[in-house]
N, C-alpha and C positions, 0 to 999 in steps of 0.2 A: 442796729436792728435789722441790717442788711435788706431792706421793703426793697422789695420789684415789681413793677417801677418804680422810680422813686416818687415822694410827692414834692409838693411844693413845699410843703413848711412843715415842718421836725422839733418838736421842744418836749427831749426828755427831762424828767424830773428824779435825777438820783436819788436825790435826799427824801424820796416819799416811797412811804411801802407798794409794794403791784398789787394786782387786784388777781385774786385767788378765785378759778373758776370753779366748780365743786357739785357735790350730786343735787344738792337742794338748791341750786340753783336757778333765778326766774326769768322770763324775758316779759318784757312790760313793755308792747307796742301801740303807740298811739296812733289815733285814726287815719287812716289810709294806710300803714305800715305793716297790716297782717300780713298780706303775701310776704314779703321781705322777712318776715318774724316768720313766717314758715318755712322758709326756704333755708335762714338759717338755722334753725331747729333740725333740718331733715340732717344738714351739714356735719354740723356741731356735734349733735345727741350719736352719730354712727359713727363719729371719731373716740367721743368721751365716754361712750357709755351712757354720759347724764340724759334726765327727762325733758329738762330745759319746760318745763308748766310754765304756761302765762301766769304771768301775775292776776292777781285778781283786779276788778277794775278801780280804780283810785287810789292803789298800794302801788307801790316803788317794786322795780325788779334788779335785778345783778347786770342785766344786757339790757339795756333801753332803747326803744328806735324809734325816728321823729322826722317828721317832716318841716325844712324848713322854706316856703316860698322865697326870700329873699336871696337863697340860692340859685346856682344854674343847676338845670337839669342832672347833670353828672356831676356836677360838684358835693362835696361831704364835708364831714367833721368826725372826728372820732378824737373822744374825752376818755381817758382810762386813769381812774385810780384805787384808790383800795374798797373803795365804798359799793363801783360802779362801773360799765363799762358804756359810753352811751356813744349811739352812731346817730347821726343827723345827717340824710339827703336830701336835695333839693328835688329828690322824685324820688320813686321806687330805683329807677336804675343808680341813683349815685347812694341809697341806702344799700347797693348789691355791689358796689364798688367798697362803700365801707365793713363789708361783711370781709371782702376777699383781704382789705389789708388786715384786719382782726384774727383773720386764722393765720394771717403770713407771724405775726405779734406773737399766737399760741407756741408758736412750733409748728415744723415741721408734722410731727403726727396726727396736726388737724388737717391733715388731708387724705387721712387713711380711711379706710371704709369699714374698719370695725376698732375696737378702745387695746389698745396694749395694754399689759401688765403693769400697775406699778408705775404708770405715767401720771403724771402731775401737769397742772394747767394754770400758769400764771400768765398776767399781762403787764410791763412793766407801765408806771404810771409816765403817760405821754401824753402830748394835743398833736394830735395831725389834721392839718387844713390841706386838702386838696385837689384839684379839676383838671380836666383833660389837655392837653395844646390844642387837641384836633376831634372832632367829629366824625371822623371813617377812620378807623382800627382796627383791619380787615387781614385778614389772611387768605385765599385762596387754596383752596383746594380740590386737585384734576382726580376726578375719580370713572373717569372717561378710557385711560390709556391702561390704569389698572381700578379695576371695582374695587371700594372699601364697601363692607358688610357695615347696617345698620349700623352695629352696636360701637363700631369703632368710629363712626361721624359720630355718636352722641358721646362716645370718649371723647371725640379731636372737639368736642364744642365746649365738654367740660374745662381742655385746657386753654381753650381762648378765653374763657371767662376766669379763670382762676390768673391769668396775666390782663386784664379787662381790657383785651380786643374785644370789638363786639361788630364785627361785620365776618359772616360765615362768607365770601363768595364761593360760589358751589356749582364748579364744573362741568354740566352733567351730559355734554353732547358732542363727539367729535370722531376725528374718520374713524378710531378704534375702537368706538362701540356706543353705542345709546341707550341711558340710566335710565329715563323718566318715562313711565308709564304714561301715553297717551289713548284714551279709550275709544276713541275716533279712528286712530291708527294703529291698530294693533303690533302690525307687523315694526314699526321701531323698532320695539323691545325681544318680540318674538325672533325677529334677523336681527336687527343692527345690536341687541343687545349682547352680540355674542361673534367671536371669532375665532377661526382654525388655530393658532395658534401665536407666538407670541415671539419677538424680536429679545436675543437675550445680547445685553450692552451696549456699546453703543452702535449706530447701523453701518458704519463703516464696516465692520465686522461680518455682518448678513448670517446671522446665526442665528438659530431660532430654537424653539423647547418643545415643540410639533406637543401640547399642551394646547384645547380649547379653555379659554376664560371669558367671562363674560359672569353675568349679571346685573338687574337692575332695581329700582324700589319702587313700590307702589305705592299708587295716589294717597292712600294713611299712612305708608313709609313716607313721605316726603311732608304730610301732615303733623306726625309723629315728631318728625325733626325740626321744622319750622316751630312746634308749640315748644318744645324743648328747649331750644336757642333762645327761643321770647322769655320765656321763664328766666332763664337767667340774661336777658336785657341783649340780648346777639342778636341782629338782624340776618335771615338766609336771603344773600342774593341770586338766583338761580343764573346760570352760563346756559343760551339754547345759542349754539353759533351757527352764524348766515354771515354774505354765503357760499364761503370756503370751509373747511374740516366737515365735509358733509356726507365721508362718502359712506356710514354707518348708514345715512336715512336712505341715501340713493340704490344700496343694496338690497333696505327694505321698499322701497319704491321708486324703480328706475325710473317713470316717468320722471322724477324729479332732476334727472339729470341734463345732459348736454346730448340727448340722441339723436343727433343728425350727425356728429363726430364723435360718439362712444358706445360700445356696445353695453350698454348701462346692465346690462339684463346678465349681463356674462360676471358683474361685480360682486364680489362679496363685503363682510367689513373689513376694513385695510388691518395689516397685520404687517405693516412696514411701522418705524417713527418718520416724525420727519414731518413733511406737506403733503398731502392728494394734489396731486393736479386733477381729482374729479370735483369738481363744485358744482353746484346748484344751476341748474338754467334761470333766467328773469322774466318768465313768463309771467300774464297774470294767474295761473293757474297756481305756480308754484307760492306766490302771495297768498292766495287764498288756503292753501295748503298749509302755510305757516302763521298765520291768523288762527285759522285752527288749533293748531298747536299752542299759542300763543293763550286763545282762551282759556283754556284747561290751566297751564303754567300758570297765570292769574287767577285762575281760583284759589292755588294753593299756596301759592307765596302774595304774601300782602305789602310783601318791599314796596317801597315807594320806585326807585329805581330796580330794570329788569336789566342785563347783561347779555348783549347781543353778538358778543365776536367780533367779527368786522376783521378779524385781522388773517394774514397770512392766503392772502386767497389770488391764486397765479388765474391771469386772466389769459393763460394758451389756446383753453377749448371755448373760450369765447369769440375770440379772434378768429379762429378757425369754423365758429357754428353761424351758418344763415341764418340761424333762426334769432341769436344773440345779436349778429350786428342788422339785422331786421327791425330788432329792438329798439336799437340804439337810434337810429335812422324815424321810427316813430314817433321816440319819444324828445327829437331836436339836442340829442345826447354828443359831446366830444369825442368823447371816446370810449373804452372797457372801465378806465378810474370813474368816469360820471356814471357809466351804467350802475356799478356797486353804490356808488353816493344815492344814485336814486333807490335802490333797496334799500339802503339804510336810511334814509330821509322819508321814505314810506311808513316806515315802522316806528322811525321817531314820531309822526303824526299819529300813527294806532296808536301808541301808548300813551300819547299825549292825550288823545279825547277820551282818554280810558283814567284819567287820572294816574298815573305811570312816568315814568320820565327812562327814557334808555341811557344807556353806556356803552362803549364798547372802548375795545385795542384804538390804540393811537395811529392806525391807518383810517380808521374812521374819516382820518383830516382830508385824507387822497382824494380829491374830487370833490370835494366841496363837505363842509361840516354840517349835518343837519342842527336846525336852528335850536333845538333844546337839547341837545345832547350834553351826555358828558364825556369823558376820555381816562382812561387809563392807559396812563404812561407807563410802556415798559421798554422801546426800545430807544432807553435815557431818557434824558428829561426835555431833548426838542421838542417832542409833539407836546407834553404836560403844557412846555414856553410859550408855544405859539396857540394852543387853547385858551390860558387864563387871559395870555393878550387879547385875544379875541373876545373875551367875557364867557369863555364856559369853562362849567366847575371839571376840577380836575383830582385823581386820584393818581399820586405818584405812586411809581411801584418799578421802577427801572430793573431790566435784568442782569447789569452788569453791579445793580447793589444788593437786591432783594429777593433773588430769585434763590430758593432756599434748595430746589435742585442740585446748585453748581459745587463743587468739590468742598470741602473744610481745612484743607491742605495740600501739600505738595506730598509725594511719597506713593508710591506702590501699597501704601494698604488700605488708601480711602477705595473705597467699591464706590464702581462706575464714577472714576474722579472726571468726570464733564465741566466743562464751564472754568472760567476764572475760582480761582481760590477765594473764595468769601469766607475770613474766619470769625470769630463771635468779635474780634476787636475792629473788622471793616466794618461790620452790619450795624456796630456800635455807633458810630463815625458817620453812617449814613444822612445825610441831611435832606430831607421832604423836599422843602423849598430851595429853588436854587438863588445865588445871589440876582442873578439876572430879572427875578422878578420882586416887587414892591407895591406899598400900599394897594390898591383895588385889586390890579391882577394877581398879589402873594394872597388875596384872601379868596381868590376862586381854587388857591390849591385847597379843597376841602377834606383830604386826609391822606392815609399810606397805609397801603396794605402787602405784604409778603406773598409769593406767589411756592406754591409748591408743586411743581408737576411731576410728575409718577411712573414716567414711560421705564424707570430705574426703579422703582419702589413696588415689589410687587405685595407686600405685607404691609399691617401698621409699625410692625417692629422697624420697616424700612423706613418710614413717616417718620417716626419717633426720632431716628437718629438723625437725616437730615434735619429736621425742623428744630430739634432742640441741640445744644442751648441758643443758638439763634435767635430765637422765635421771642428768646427772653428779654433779649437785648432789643431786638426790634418794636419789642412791645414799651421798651421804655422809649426809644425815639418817635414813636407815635404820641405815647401819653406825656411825657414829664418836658418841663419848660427850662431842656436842656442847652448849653450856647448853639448858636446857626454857624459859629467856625467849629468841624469837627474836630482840630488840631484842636479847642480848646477845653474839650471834653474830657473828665476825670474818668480816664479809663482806668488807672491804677485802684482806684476809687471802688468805681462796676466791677471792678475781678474781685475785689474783697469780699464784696456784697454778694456775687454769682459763687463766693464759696459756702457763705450761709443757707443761697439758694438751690446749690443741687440736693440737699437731705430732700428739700420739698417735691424736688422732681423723681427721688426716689420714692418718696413715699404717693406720687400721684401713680408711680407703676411707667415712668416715662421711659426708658430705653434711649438715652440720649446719649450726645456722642461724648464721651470722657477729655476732659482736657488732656491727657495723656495720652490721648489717642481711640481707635475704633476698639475694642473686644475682639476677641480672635471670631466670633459667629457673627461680626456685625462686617465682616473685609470683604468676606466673596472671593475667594480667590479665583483668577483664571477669570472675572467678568472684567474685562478693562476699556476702560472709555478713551475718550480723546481730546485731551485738553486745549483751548482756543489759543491762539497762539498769542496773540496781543493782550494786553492788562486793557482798565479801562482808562480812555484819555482823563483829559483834566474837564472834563464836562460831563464824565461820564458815558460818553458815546462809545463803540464796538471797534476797538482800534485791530482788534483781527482779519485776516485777511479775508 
């Protein structure tokens, strides 16, 4: 049946006829179920053709959907046989997980956006019982280094949820340009939202496309997408970073910078990759300043967790500013590490009396961890180790496994081949939890999300090809209660399955990378990057020099 991911429990029934989807077809959802019966409806009926009509009330329908409490939250049921097709979740969200395996069951062509010719729609008769491993399913996506238009984040949410990821984290601030409208601050979006032009490969290189880009979304664009994602059970975490990758805002308002050693005023948004060593001063002003910010961001994402950065943030113009080791000095600080801790130990308390809980990069650890925080591990799984030991929850996402940037092969024809070689059978292989940790502290690792940064992707067509088929595989090491040795994971198994699987990715309109290799329009030629010199160790850590 090739499902992706897979579930937990599989019991097809040869010897019984499938069940026949067809124009007169009903859906018969019981109470609490509507939305879910709507949503499949909108799906279904623009793939089939059909009307998919409720049933009437106390009549039986062809697609039945039910809630059961004795379930988890995400957990389902999905009963198909000749009679009937019935989906049972333990909420709305795992009735929307049970939808996604039912179209995986139709075919491929439920996933097109209008009926083909001559298509026909069976389901073979099966019981699928199944629930998540983990609770954050997340993908990441930088739309900071290159802008995605609207329509393409409500594409990129459509395929997190058709693989049922359901954490959008959502990039939206960094040295090369600022997404999010803030109505306080105009000038963000108006300057930082925008830059002279654009680094083309990698920077070693210093070649550029003297091309401005930029853009950003407004407070209903970012409402728009927040309701959208919910609709289909995705939570948007929004990325504001503090207080390194900042030099997009300091462009838009020098004060924010380090001027007593930078001509802040003289700045524009960085149009290098790479790190600023402009960051943010720790003034109280500059707190108040991102408070500010902070409200508005709160209004429009109802995440329980906000996404702070924390990471990559060179403390030179610190070291170098009166005004920063003035700081430091008031506030009985060690040194530039404690100064950043206390920024981020500030903001852990705003969010905290705000009912919020932060996160940020696993440098967050540097100088002391604020006490509700949480960590995304990306560079390995050290900082993820020494958080759960500590007791806080952790989101693995290491870049030497997950980082969906990094090449797909060896070979002159991956475009912009950066990074370690991550093919769909490493990303396969990936394991959350490392052995090192157990009982309490393996249950503070609380999920794994893929990161995809964009300083190389300046299209979705670009998106599309690093992320897929990747994206597939990593969506089943999030979900499916796959072995914790990756040696002993049925990869021959996943390839079988990924061959039933790419019709679906065509028919979602995916642009992914071919097992055969890149398309001749997907190579680039003459963009060439610079591949890391070391693999990763046996821990996962950056063996490169």
């Amino acid at each position: 049946m090739d499902l992706i991911p897979a579930p937990s429990h599989v019991q097809a029934r040869t010897d019984a006829p499938p069940f026949v989807l067809h124009a007169g077809s009903r859906i018969a959802a019981a109470p609490g179920t509507g939305a879910a019966a709507r949503r499949l409806r909108a799906e279904l009926s623009a793939a089939t053709g059909f009307d998919l009509d409720p049933a009437a009330a106390g009549q039986d329908g062809d697609l039945v959907l039910a809630l059961d409490p004795e379930l988890g939250a995400e957990e389902y049921r999905l009963s198909a046989a000749a009679d009937a097709v019935r989906l049972t979740g333990g909420s709305a969200a795992g009735l929307a997980h049970a939808a996604q395996t039912l179209r995986q069951l139709l075919g491929p062509a439920a996933y097109r956006s209008a009926p083909l010719p001559g298509a026909s729609w069976t389901v073979p008769a099966v019981e699928v019982r199944d629930a998540p491993r983990f609770g954050w399913r997340g993908a990441m996506l930088d739309v900071s280094r290159h802008f995605m238009p609207k329509a393409g984040v409500l594409r990129f949410i459509d395929q997190l949820a058709a693989h049922k990821l359901n954490v959008l984290h959502f990039h939206l601030t960094d040295d090369q340009g600022w997404r999010i409208e803030v109505k306080r601050y105009p000038k963000l979006t108006e300057v930082g939202g925008w830059r002279e032009r654009s680094m083309v490969g990698y920077r070693a290189g210093k070649r550029r496309d003297d091309q401005p880009h930029g853009g950003y979304y407004t407070q209903d664009d970012l409402r728009e997408i927040v309701a959208y994602a919910a609709a289909r059970h995705i939570t948007v975490v929004p990325e504001v970073d503090l207080p390194g990758h900042n030099q997009a805002a300091i462009a838009a308002y020098p004060e924010l910078g380090n001027t007593d050693v930078v001509d802040t005023a003289a700045l524009g948004t960085w149009t290098d990759w790479g790190v600023s060593e402009n960051i943010l001063n720790p003034s109280e002003a500059t707190l108040r300043f991102y408070e500010h910010v902070l409200e508005e961001v709160l209004e429009i994402f109802p995440s329980t967790f906000v996404h702070l950065g924390g990471d990559e943030c060179p403390k030179d113009q610190w070291k170098q500013s009166p005004a920063a080791q003035a700081r430091i000095a008031e506030l009985g600080l060690e040194d530039e590490f404690e100064l950043q801790s206390h920024v981020i130990r500030h903001f852990d308390r705003w969010l905290a009396e705000r009912g919020r809980r932060l996160i940020g990069w696993d440098e967050i650890l540097e100088g002391g961890l604020a006490p509700g925080a949480a960590v995304s591990s990306w560079r390995g799984y050290l900082g993820g180790i020494a958080a759960a030991n500590a007791g806080h929850d952790v989101v693995m996402c290491p870049e030497q496994h997950v980082y969906l940037d990094h090449r797909q092969a060896d070979g002159e024809d991956e475009p912009v081949p950066v990074g370690w070689v991550r093919t769909l059978e490493n990303v396969y292989r990936f394991e959350p939890v490392p052995p090192q940790l157990d009982g309490d502290a393996a249950a503070h690792v609380i999920g794994t999300q893929a990161n995809i940064w964009t300083e190389f992707m300046d299209t979705g067509r670009d998106v599309d090809y690093k992320a897929f088929p990747r994206l597939a595989a990593f969506a089943e090491v999030a979900w499916s209660d796959l072995p914790r040795d990756p040696a002993a994971r049925d990869w021959a198994g996943f390839e079988r399955r990924m061959a039933g699987h790419y019709p679906r990715l065509d028919a979602l309109g995916i642009e992914y990378r071919r097992p055969e290799g890149p398309r001749p329009w997907q190579r680039k030629p003459g963009i060439v990057g610079r591949p890391l010199a070391g693999p990763p160790g046996p821990s996962g850590e950056n063996t490169a020099p």
